[in-house]
N, C-alpha and C positions, 0 to 999 in steps of 0.2 A: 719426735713425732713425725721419723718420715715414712710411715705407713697408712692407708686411707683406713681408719674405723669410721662407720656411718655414726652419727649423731641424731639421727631424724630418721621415721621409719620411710621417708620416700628415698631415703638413701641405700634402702635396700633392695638395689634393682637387681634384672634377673644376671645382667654381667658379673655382680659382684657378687651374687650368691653361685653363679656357676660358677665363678675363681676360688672360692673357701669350699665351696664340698668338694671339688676336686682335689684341693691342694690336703685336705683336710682325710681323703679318700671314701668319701660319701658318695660320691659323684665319677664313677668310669669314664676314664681322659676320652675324650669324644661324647661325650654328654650334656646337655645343655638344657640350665634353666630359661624358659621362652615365655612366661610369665609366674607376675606374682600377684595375689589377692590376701588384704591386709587388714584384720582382724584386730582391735584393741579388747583387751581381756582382762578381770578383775577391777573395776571403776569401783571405787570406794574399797580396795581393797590395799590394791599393793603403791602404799606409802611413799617409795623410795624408788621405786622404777615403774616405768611406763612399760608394758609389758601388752606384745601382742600374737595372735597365730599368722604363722604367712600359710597359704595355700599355693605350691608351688605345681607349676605345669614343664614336665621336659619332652624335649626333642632328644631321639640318640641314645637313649639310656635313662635309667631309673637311679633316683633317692628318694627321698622322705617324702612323703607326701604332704606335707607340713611341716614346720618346724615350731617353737617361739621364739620370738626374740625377745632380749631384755637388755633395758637401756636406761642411765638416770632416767629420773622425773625431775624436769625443769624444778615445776614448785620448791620441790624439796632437795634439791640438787647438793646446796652448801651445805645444809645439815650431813647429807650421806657423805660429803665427801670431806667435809672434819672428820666424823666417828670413821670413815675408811669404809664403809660397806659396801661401795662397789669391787674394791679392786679385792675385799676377803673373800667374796664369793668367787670371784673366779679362780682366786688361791686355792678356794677350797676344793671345788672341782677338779683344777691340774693334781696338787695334791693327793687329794683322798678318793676320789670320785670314781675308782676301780677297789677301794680296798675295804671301805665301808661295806657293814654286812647288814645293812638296811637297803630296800628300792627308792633310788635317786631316778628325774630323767636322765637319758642319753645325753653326753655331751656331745653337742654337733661342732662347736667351735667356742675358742675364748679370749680374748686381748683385751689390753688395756694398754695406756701408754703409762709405762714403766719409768720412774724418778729417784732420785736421788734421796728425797722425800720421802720414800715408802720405805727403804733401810731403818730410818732414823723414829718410825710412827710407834716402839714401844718409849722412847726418850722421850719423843715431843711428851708422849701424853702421861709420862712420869712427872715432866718439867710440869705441865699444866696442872695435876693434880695438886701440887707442893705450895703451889699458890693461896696466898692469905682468901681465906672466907671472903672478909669482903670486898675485894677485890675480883673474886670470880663475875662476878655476874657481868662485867665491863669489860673482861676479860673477854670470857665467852663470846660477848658481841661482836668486839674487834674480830676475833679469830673466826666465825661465821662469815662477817664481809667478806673478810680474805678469802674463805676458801669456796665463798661466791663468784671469785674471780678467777679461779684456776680454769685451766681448759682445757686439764686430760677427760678421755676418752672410755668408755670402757660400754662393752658389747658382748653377752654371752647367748651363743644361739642352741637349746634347747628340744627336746624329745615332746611332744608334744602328748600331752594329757589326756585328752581327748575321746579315749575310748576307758575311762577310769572316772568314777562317783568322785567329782568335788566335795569336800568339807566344806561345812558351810559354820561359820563363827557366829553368824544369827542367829540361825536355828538351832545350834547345838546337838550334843549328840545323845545318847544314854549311857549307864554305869558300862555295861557291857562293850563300846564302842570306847571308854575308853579305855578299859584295861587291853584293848588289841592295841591299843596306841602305845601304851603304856609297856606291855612286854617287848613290841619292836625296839624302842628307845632304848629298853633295857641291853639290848645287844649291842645298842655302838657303844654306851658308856662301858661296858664291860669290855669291849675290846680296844681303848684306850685308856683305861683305867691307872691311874700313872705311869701313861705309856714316855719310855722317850720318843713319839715319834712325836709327841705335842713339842719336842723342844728344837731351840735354833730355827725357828719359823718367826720372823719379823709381824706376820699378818697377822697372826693368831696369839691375840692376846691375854690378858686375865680376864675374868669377869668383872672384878673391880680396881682396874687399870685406872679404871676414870672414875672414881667412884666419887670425888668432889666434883669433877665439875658434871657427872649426873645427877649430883646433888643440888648444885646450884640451880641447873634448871627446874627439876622438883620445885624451890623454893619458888623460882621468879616465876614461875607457870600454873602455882596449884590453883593463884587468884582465876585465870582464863578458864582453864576449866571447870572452876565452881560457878560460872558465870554461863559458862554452856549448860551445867548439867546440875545446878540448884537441887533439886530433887533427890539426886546423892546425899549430898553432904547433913544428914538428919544427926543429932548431937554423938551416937554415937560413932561414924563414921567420923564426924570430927576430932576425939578423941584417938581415934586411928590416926587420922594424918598429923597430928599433934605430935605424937610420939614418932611419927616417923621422921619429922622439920628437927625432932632433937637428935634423933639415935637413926638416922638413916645410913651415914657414913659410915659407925660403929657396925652395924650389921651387914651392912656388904661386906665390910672386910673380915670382920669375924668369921664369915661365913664362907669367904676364899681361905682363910687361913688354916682351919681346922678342918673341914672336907677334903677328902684324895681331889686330887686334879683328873678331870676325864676334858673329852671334847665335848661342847656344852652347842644346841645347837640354835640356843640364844634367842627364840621366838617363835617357839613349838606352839602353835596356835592350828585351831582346825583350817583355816583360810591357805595353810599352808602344808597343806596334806593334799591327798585323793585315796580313791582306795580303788586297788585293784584288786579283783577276783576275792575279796573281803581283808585284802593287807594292803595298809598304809603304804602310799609312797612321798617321799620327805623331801620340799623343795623349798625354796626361798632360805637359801644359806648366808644372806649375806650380813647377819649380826652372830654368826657364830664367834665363841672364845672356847678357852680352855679353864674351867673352874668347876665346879659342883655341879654335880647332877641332879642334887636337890632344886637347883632352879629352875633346871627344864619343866623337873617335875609340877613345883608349884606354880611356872609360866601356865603351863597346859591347863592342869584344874583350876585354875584360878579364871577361866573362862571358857571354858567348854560346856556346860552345862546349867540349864536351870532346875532340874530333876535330882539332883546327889543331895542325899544326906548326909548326916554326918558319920552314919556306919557306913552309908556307900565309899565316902571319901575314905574312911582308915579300910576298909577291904580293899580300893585301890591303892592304897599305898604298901598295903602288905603283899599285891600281888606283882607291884614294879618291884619290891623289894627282893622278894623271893625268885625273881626272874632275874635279879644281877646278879644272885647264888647260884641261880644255876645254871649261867655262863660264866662263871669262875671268879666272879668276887668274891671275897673274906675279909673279915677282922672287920667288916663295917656293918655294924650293930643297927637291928629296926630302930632301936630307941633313939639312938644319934643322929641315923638318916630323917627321923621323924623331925626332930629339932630343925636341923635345917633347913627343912621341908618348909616349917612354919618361918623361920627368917627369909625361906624366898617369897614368901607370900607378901612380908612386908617390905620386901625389897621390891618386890613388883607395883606396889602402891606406887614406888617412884615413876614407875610407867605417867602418871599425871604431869609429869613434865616434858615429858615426848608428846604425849597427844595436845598439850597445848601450844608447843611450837611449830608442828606439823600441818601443813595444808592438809586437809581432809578431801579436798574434793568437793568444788561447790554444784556442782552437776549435778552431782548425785550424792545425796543425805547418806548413802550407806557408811562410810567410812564413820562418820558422825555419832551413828548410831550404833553402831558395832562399837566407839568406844564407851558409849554411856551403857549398852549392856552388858561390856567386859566389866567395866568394875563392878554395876548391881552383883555380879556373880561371886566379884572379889569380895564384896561386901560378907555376903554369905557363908563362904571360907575362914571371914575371919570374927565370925561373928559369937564363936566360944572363945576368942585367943585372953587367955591372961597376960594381958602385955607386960606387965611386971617381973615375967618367968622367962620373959624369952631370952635374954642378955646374961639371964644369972649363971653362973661356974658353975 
């Protein structure tokens, strides 16, 4: 740690934003940022980091006229930085962030402090999964303190949005908004499509690496938020999570093990879009893995919308589908893609363990309500499912 990352958005003064764009070559040597104006952006929205616009003024020369920066969020700090999602995003940007045939922002800059730790983060969380049932949940806690207590760093500075249509996860969108979402998507999965470039990457894990101990939480979490959002859980909904407390585990991993491996971009949500000139652009990377495409897919529908029927959803799933055919996937059949489609949907239920361990945001009720409308939607999605058929050979 002997280099200065800010922690704190006053830590982004204009010294040290003219040393990164220049060094960075944003910024022509003789250029200087002379002030900065400091924006927090997304309240109730972004989870895992505190994220805001800087308005930057130079003397000498020109850069960006903004930038974002993004930085934990205290609240929720130890969660992010057990599951690693800071230091994946900015993996994923040095990595992919020129090669991806989807619209990312601009990388202005990215650091984090680099550990010994971070080699070993597919083991640790083999170790962790292998661990007795009931012993996770005691588990889980210890390992959270702990990684409350760590004190890297990590800082990615951003193209700012700005002049592009925010997605809005409240409002949601219509059938035809999201099948533009929906063929974008289709393009990265198809160009990593059991790619080896997913392999020998320590960051980029499976999707169900952890699939016990996102299970555990599921369990120890489902009571908090039935207690947030009562009005959910009506008998049949109960029945859903029922079967997901038994066969939750089961289905993550059946569903990593039998789908091609693509990069998955782990939390394909409208909150985490914009749309430029009517095409998405794809940000907040920092829960990507390498697993089934069917999840992103059924991440997305599964709260995008309160408008889809149920011919709307299988017309968008035949038109993601046929848009991975015609960026050169084969041999992966609608009817198979469909199956897993429906195991991401009940794999997503587990999401009720994340939203009950997460600060939301007491400021501002958004974050709160965006989750009790994500799942009303999921509700809806799975509201034909024979669950009985989903698991069978």
């Amino acid at each position: 740690m002997d280099r200065f990352i800010p922690e704190r958005l006053e830590d982004l003064t204009p010294e040290w934003l003219t040393g990164v764009l220049r060094e960075q070559g944003h910024l022509a040597e003789g250029g200087e940022v002379v002030a900065v104006e400091r924006e927090i952006l997304g309240e109730g929205e972004g989870f895992m980091g505190t994220i805001a616009r800087l308005r930057l003024s130079y003397a000498g020369g020109e850069g960006p006229a903004s930038v974002v920066a993004k930085m934990p969020r205290l609240e929720n700090r130890a969660f992010g930085e057990l599951v690693g999602v800071y230091e994946r995003e900015s993996c994923f940007y040095e990595a992919f962030g020129e090669s991806v045939p989807v619209a990312l922002p601009r990388l202005y800059f990215s650091d984090f402090d680099r550990t010994a730790a971070s080699d070993r983060q597919k083991g640790t969380m083999s170790l962790a999964n292998r661990i007795p049932g009931r012993l996770m949940p005691r588990v889980t806690r210890v390992a959270l303190w702990a990684a409350g207590r760590r004190k890297r760093r990590y800082l990615l500075l951003l193209e700012d949005l700005g002049d592009a249509v925010p997605g809005d996860q409240l409002a949601g969108v219509d059938a035809a908004a999201c099948a533009v979402v929906l063929r974008s998507i289709a393009k990265l999965h198809a160009a990593y499509w059991q790619s080896p470039a997913l392999e020998d990457r320590y960051w980029l894990v499976p999707l169900a690496g952890d699939s016990r101990v996102r299970h555990s939480m599921f369990m120890e979490m489902r009571a908090v938020f039935r207690e947030r959002h009562p009005e959910l859980f009506d008998d049949e909904f109960e029945r859903v999570v029922g079967w997901v407390s038994e066969h939750g585990v089961e289905t993550i991993e059946r569903i990593q093990g039998e789908a091609p491996e693509t990069l998955v971009h782990g939390d394909l949500r409208l909150d985490n879009l914009a749309f430029r000139d009517g095409e998405p652009v794809f940000f907040d990377w920092q829960a990507i893995r390498r697993g089934p495409a069917a999840f992103d897919i059924a991440w997305f529908l599964s709260g995008a919308s309160d408008t889809l029927t149920s011919e709307d959803e299988t017309d968008l799933l035949r038109t993601y589908h046929a848009a991975l055919e015609e960026n050169g996937v084969s041999g992966y059949a609608f009817e198979v893609f469909e199956r897993h489609y429906r195991m991401g949907l009940l794999t997503t239920v587990q999401t009720l363990g994340l939203l009950g361990i997460l600060d939301l945001g007491e400021g501002e009720a958004r974050g709160a309500e965006m989750a009790g409308v994500w799942v009303r939607r999921l509700r809806e999605r799975l509201a034909t499912f024979d669950l009985d058929s989903v698991l069978a050979p």
